[in-house]
C-alpha positions in Angstrom: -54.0 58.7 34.1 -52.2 55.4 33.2 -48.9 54.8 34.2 -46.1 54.6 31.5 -44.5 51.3 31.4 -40.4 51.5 31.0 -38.8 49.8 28.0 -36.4 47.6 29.8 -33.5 46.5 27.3 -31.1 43.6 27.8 -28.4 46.1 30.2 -31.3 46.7 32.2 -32.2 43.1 32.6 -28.4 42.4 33.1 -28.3 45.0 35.9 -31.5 43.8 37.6 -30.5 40.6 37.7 -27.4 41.3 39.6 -29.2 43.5 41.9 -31.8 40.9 42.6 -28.4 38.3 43.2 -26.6 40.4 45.0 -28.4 43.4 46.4 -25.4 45.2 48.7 -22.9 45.2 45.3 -22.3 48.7 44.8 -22.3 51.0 41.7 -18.7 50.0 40.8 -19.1 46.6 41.0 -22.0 46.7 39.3 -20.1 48.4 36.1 -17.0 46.2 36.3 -19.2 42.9 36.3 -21.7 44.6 33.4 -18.4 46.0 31.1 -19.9 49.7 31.1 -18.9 52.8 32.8 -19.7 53.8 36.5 -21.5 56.5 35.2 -24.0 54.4 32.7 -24.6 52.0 35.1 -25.5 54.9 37.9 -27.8 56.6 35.2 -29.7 53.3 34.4 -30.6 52.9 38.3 -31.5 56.5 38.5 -34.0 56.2 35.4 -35.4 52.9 36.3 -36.4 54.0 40.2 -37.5 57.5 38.6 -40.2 55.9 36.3 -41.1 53.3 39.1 -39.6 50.2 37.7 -37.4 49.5 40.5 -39.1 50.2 43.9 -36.1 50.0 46.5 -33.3 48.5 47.3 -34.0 47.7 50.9 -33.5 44.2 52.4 -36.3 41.7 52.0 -36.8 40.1 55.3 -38.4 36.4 55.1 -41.2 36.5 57.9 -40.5 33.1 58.7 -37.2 33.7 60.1 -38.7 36.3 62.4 -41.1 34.3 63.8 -44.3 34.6 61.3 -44.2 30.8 60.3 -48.0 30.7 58.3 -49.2 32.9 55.8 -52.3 33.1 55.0 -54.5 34.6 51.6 -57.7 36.5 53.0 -59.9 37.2 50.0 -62.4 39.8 51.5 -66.0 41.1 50.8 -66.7 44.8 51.6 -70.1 46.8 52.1 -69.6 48.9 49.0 -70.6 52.1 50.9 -67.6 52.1 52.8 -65.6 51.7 49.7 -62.3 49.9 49.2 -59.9 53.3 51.0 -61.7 53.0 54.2 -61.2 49.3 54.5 -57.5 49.4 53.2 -56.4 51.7 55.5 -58.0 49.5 58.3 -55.4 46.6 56.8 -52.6 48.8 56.7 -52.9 49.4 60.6 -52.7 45.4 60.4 -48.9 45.0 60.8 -49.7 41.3 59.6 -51.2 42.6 56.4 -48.2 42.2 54.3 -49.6 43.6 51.5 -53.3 44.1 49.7 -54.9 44.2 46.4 -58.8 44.8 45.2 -59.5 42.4 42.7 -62.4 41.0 40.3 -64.4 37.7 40.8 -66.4 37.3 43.8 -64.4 39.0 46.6 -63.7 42.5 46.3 -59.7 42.5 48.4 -56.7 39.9 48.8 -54.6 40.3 51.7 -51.6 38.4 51.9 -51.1 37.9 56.1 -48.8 36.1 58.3 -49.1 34.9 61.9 -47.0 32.9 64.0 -49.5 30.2 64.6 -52.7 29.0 63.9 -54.4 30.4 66.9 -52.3 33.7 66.2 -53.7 33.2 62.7 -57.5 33.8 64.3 -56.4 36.6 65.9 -55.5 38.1 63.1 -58.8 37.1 61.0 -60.1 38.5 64.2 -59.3 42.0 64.3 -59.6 41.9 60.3 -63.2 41.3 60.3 -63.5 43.2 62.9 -63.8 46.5 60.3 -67.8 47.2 60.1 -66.9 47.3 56.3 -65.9 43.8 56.0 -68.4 41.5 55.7 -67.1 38.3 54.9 -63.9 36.7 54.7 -62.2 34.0 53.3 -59.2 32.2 54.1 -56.6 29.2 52.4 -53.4 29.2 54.6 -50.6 28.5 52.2 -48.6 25.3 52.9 -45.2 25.8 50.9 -44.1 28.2 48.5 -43.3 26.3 45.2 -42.3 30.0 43.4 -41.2 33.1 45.6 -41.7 36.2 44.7 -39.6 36.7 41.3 -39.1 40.1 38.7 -35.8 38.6 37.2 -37.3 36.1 34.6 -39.9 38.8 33.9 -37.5 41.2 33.2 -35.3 39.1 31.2 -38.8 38.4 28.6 -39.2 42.3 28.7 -35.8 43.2 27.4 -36.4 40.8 24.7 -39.8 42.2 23.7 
C-alpha cells in the first residue's frame, strides 16, 4: 500500500523551517515567533510526525566532528537469491553504514559510509563485502559537500504547490 503524502501548507513550511533553524525552540516559542496559538502550533507537530512527514527531532551529529573525517558512496551488487533484506540487515550491523537504499541502474544498494581514514575506509569495504550476498562493490569517496542534507527549501516549494 502506498504511503499518503501530507499537504504541507505555508504554516507548516513556516514551522519547519524554524525547527530545522533552531531545533531546541520549544512549543511556545514556536507560536509566539509564528503569530498562532500554542495549541495550533502543538497540533501541526502532532499531525505532521503522525503521517510521517517529520521523522524526529533528535540532534544531528556531524560525523566529522566525531572523528569519521571520509565518507564514502558504496554502490553494491547482490546475488539476487539472497535478496536485498538479508544483505540490508548485514549493513545495518555496520555501525559505519549511515544509511542505505536499493536503487535502479546497474547496482542493486547505495550505502552512504564513513571511516576515519582511508585505511579505516578498507576496513570497512572489508567487512562489507565480506556478506556472501555481495558480490561486487563500488566505491567514490566524496571530497566536500557542496549541498548538505536540506528539507527546508523542499518544503517551502510544497506549501506553494
Amino acid at each position: 500500500m502506498a504511503e499518503q503524502s501530507v499537504q504541507l501548507d505555508e504554516l507548516d513550511a513556516r514551522l519547519v523551517e524554524l525547527l530545522a533553524a533552531e531545533p531546541r525552540i520549544g512549543v511556545l516559542e514556536l507560536s509566539r515567533r509564528l503569530a498562532v496559538a500554542r495549541g495550533t502550533v502543538q497540533a501541526r507537530l502532532d499531525k505532521l510526525t503522525a503521517r510521517g512527514a517529520i521523522k524526529g527531532f533528535g540532534p544531528e551529529v556531524v560525523p566529522a566532528m566525531i572523528g569519521f573525517g571520509v565518507m564514502s558512496f558504496v554502490t553494491l551488487e547482490i546475488s539476487q537469491r539472497y535478496g536485498h533484506d538479508a544483505v540490508a540487515g548485514h549493513l545495518a550491523e555496520i555501525p559505519e553504514v549511515l544509511e542505505a537504499h536499493t536503487i535502479t541502474g546497474s547496482g542493486d544498494i547505495l550505502c552512504r559510509i564513513v571511516a576515519r581514514s582511508n585505511a579505516d575506509l578498507q576496513r570497512v569495504i572489508d567487512q562489507i563485502v565480506g556478506y556472501e550476498g555481495i558480490r561486487r562493490a563500488h566505491t567514490i569517496i566524496a571530497l566536500a559537500e557542496l549541498i548538505p542534507y536540506r528539507t527546508v527549501p523542499l518544503t517551502k516549494a510544497a506549501s506553494r504547490i
